[in-house]
C-alpha positions as CSV (number, residue, x, y, z in Angstrom):
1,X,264.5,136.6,37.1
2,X,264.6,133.8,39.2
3,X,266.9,130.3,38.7
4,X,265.2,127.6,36.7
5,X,266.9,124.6,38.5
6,X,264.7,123.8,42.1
7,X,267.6,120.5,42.9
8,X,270.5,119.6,41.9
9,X,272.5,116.8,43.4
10,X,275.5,114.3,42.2
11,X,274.7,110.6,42.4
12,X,276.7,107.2,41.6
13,X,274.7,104.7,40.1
14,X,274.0,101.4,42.3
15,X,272.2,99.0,39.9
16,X,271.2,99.2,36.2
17,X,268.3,96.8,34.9
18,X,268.2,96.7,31.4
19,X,266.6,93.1,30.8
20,X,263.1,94.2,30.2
21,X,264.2,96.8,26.8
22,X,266.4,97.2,23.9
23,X,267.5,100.4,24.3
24,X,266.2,101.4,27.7
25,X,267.9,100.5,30.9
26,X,267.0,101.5,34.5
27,X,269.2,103.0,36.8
28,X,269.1,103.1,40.6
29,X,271.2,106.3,42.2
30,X,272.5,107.2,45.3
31,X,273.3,110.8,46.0
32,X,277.0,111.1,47.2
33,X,275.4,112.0,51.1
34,X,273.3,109.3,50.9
35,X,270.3,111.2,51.8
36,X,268.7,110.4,48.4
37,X,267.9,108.0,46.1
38,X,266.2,107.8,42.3
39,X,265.2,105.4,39.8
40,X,265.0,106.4,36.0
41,X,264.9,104.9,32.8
42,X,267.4,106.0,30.0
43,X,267.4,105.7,26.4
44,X,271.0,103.8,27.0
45,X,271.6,103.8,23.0
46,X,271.6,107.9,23.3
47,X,273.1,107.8,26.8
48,X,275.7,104.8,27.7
49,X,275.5,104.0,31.8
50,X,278.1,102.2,33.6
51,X,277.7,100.7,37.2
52,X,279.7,103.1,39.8
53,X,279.6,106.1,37.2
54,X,278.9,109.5,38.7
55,X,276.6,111.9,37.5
56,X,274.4,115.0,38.2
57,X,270.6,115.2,38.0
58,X,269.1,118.6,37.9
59,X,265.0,119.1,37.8
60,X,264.3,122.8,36.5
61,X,260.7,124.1,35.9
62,X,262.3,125.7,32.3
63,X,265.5,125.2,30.6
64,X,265.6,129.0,29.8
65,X,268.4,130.5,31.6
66,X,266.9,133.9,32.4
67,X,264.1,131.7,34.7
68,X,261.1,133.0,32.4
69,X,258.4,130.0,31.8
70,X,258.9,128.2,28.7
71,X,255.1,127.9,27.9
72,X,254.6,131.9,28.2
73,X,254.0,133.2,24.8
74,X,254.4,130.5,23.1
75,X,258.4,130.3,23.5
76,X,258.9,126.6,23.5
77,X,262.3,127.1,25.2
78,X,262.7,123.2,25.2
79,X,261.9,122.6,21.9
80,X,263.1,125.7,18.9
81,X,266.3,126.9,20.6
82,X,268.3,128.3,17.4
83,X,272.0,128.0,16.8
84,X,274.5,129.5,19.1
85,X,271.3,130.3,21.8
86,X,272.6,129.0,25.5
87,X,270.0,127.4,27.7
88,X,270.4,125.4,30.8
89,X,270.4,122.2,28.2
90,X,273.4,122.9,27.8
91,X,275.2,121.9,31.0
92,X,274.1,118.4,30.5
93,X,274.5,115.5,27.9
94,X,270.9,113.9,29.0
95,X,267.8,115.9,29.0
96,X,264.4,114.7,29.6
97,X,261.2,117.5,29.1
98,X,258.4,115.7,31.3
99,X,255.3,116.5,33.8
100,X,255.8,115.8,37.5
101,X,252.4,113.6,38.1
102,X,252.7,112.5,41.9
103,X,254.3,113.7,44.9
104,X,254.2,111.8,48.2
105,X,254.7,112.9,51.9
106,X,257.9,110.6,52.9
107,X,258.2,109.1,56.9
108,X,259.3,112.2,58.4
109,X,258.8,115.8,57.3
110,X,262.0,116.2,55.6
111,X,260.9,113.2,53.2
112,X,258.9,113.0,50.1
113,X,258.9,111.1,46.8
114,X,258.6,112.5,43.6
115,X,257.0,111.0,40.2
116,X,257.9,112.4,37.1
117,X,257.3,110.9,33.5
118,X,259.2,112.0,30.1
119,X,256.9,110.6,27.7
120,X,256.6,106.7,29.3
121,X,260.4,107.0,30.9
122,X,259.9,107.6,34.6
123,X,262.1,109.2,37.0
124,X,261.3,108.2,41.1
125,X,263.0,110.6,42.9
126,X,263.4,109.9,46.9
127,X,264.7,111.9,50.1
């Protein structure tokens, strides 16, 4: 067993755009040791932002508590969880499922960006 979540860190949000969308707005966040930024878009109607809020952004390689990989044997942990069945989901009030499509060396070695995408909302994750 190994744990699911590979970062976890609090934020506050900077900026939100939402000119472009209806119900989408993106956010700009600044982790509380200003050592990391990211941009995402949220569905804003499912998940109301507010300049200077504070929240936490977790990115786990399966939402299955027990660390096991939600594709293996054909669990869908992120998708057919049944009533009264904890998974890391739970913690949080906005979860995205996505693919991680880019990752880029930053200036130094301690740097790097990351690209993820949950289905045309993006999440650009720097530090």
């Amino acid at each position: 067993m190994s744990d699911p979540v590979l970062f976890e860190d609090t934020f506050t949000i900077t900026a939100i755009n939402a000119q472009k969308y209806d119900r989408v707005a993106r956010i700009n966040c600044t982790s509380s040791d200003n050592l990391t930024t990211f941009t995402l878009d949220v569905n804003t109607e499912l998940y109301p932002v507010a300049m200077g809020e504070s929240l936490s952004l977790a990115l786990a390689s399966t939402l299955a508590l027990d660390g096991k990989d939600d594709s293996a044997g054909g669990r869908g942990a992120w998708r057919d969880v049944g009533m009264g069945d904890q998974t890391l989901a739970n913690d949080y009030d906005y979860v995205c499922h996505g693919k991680v499509y880019r990752f880029e060396e930053g200036n130094t070695a301690e740097n790097m960006s990351v690209f993820v995408s949950f289905g045309g909302l993006l999440l650009y994750l720097e530090g």
